[in-house]
C-alpha positions as a printed NumPy array, in Angstrom:
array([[110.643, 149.319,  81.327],
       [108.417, 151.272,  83.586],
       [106.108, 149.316,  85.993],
       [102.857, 151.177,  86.561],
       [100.455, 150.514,  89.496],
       [ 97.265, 151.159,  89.444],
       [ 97.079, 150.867,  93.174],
       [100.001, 153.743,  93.249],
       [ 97.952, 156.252,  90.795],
       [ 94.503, 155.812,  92.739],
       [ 96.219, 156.128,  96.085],
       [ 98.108, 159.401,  95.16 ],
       [ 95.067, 160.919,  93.198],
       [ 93.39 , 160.847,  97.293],
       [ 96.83 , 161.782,  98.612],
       [ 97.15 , 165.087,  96.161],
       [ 93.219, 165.962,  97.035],
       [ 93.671, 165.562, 100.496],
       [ 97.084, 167.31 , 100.746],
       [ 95.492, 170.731,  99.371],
       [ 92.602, 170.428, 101.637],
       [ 94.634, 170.133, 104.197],
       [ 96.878, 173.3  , 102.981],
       [ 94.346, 175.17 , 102.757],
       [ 92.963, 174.376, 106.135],
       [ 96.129, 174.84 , 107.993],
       [ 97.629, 177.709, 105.582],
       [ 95.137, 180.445, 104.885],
       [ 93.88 , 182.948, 107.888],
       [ 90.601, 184.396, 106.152],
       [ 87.865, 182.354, 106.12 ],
       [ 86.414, 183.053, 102.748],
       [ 89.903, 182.503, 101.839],
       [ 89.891, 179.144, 102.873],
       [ 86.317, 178.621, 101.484],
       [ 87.561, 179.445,  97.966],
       [ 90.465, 177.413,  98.084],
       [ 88.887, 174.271,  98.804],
       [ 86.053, 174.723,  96.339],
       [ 88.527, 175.005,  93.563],
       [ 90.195, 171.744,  95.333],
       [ 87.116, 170.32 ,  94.072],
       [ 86.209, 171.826,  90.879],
       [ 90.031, 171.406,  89.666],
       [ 88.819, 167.028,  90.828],
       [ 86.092, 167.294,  88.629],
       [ 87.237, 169.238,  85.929],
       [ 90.36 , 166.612,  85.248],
       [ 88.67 , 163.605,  86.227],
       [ 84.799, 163.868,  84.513],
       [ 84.617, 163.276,  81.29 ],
       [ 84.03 , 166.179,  79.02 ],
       [ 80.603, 166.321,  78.464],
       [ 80.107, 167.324,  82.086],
       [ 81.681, 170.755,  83.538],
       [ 82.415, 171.764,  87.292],
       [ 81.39 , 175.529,  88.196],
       [ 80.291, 177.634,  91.272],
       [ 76.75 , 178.747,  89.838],
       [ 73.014, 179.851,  89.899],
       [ 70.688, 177.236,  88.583],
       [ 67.4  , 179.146,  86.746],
       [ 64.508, 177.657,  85.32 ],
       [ 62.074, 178.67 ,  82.42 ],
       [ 59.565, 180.631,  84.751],
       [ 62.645, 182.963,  86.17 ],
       [ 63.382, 181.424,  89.539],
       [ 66.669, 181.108,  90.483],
       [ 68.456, 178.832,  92.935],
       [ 70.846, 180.22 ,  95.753],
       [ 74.263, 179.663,  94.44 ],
       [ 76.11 , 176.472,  94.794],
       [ 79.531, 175.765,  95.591],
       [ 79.866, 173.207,  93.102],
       [ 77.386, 172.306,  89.871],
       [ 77.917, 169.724,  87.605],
       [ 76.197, 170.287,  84.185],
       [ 75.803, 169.443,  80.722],
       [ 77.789, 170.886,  78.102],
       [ 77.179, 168.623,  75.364],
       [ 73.553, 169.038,  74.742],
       [ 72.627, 172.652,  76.831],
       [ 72.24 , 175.445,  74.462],
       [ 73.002, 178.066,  76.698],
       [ 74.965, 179.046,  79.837],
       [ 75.01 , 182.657,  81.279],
       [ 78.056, 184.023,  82.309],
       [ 77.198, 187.779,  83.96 ],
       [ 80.459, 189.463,  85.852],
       [ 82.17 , 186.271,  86.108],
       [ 79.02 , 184.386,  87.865],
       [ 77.913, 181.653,  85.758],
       [ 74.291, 180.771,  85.191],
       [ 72.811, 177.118,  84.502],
       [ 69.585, 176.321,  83.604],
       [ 67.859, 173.696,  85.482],
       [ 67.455, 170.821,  82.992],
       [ 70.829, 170.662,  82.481],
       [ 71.394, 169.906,  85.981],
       [ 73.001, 166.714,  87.076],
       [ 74.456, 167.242,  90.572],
       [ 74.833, 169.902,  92.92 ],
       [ 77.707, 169.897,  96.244],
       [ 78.013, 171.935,  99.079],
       [ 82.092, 172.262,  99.618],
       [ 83.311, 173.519, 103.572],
       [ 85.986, 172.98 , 105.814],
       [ 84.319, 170.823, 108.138],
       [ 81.408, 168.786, 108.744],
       [ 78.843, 168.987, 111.109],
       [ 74.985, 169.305, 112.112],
       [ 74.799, 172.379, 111.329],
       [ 76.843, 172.227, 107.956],
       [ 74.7  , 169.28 , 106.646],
       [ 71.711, 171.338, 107.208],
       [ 72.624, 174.378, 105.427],
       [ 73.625, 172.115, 102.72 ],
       [ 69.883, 170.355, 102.319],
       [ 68.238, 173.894, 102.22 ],
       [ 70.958, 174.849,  99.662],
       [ 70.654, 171.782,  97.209],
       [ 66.273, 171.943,  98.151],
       [ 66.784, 175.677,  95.992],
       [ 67.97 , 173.79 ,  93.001],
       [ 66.071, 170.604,  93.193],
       [ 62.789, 172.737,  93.396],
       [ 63.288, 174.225,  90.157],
       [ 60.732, 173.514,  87.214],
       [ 62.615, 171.15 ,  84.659],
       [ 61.291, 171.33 ,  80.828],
       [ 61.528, 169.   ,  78.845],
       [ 60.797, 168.202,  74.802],
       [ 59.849, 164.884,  72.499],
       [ 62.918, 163.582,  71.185],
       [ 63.155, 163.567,  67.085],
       [ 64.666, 160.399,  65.657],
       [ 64.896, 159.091,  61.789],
       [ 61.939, 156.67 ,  62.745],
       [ 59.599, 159.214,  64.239],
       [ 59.392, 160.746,  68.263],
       [ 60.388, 159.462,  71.622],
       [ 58.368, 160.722,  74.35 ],
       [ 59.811, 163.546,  76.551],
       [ 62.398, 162.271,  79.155],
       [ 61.481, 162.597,  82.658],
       [ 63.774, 164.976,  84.248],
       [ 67.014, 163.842,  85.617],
       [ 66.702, 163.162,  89.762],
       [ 69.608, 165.864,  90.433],
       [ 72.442, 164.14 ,  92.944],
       [ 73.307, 165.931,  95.705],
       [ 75.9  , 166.107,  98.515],
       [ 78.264, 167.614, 100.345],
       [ 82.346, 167.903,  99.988],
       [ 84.568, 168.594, 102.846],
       [ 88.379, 168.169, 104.346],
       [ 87.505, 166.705, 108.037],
       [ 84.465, 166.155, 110.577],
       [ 83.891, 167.816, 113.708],
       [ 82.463, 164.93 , 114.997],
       [ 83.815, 161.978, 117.162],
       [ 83.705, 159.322, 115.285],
       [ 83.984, 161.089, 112.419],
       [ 80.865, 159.672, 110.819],
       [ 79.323, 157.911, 113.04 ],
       [ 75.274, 157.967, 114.501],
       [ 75.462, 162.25 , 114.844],
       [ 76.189, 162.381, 111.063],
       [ 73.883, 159.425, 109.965],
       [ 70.965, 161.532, 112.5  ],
       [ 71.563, 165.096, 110.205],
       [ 72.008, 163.455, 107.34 ],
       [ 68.592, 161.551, 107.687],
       [ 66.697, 164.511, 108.516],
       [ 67.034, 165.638, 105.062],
       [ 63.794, 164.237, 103.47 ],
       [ 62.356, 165.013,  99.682],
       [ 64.234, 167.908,  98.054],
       [ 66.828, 168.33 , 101.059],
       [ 67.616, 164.6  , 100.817],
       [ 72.13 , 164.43 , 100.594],
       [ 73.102, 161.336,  98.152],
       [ 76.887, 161.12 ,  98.329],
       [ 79.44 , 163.04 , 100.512],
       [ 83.35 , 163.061, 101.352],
       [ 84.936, 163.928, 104.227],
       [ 88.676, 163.628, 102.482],
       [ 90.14 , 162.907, 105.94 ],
       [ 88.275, 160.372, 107.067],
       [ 85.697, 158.74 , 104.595],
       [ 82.556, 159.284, 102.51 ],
       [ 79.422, 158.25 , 102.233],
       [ 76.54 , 157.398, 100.064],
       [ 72.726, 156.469,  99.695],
       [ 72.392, 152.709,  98.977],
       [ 69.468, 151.291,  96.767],
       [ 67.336, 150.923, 100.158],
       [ 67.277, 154.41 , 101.301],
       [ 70.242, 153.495, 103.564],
       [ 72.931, 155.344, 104.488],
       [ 76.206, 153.782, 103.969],
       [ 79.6  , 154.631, 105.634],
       [ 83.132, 153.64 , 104.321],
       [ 85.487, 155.42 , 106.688],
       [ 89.277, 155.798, 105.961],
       [ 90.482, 153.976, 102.776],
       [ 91.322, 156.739,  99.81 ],
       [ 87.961, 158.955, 100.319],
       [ 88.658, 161.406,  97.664],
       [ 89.599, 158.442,  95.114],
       [ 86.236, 156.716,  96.262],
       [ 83.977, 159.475,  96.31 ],
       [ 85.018, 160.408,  92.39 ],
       [ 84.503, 156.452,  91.439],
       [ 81.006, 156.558,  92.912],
       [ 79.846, 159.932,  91.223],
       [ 80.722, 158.715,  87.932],
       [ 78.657, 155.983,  88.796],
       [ 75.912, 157.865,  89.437],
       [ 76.728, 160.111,  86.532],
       [ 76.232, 157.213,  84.216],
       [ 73.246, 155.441,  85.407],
       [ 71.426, 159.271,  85.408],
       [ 72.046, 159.034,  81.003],
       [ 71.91 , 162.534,  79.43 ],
       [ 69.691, 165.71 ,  80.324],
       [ 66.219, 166.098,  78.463],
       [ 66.2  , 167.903,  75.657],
       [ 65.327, 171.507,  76.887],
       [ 62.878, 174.11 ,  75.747],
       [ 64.433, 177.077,  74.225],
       [ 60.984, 178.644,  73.723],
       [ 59.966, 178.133,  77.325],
       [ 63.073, 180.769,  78.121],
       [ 62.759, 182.596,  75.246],
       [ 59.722, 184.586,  77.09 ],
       [ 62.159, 186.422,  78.692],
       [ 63.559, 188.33 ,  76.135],
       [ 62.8  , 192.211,  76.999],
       [ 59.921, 193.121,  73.844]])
């Protein structure tokens, strides 16, 4: 009879994450190259691992007045109760309420990574969020406030020395409002996370990779399900 562990599948979920980061670190000259490889490290993470009514894609995010986000290396979104996704040329297209978390992915981390994630995730988080009364046999529930859209940032090692020590902790916290990071992973050497007091905290070595999935669930599942969009709010657009 076969003895399973546990232990043994969480540990090698972490070892096969951070063995392709690494690969494609070490293996691949071109930068973009590299870039590309360990975003679809990532997205491959979150497509096996999330359940189904969430999907993993590089995207725009748009909302109902036509702004768009920049586009993000990795956007987790509905696809249970969104109506509609674009997909133009192979770029896909979310609209805002469907939004619930948005990662920068890179090599490395430091200062100046963590920045130009904030002023990424800041272009989605900014977006104007509809959102409808919910019909029910008994009557209406009020519209749900929009979901507070996660963010972070997703990486193979840290620049830094420690690895995340006070320098990180010092970018990270100069990330207020819209540019505030949530939840990161350094696969190498740890991740981090914003406790219930606005704290940052820091859990370094361990299975990162493992840890950082079990914590976005988390925060998956406390976040509930997307408001109910309005169709009609986007449907201005169409060309008369």
């Amino acid at each position: 009879m076969t003895e399973w562990s546990l232990s043994t599948l969480l540990a090698g979920l972490h070892d096969d994450i951070h063995q392709r980061l690494e690969i494609a670190r070490k293996a691949l000259a071109h930068p973009v190259a590299k870039g590309d490889a360990s975003e679809d490290v990532w997205l491959e993470l979150l497509t096996v691992y999330l359940p189904q009514r969430y999907q993993a894609a590089k995207a725009f995010v748009v909302d109902s007045k036509g702004n768009f986000s920049d586009q993000i290396d990795v956007v987790i979104f509905d696809r249970q109760y969104s109506p509609f996704i674009f997909k133009v040329k192979n770029q896909i297209i979310v609209p805002a309420e469907s939004v619930y978390a948005v990662f920068e992915s890179k090599q490395t981390i430091n200062a100046e990574v963590i920045e130009y994630a904030q002023k990424k995730v800041s272009s989605v988080r900014k977006l104007y969020q509809t959102s409808l009364p919910i019909p029910h046999a008994g009557g209406t529930y009020p519209p749900k406030p929009p979901i507070q859209i996660c963010a972070g940032i997703l990486s193979f090692e840290s620049d830094w020395n420690p690895a995340l020590g006070k320098p990180m902790l010092e970018a990270l916290t100069r990330g207020i409002g819209n540019e505030q990071l949530d939840l990161g992973c350094v696969a190498a050497q740890g991740h981090f996370y914003l406790g219930q007091d606005k704290q940052y905290v820091v859990e370094s070595g361990g299975k990162p990779a493992t840890a950082f999935l079990f914590k976005l669930i988390s925060q998956l599942q406390m976040a509930g399900t997307v408001p109910m969009i309005d169709v009609q709010a986007y449907a201005q657009w169409i060309a008369k």
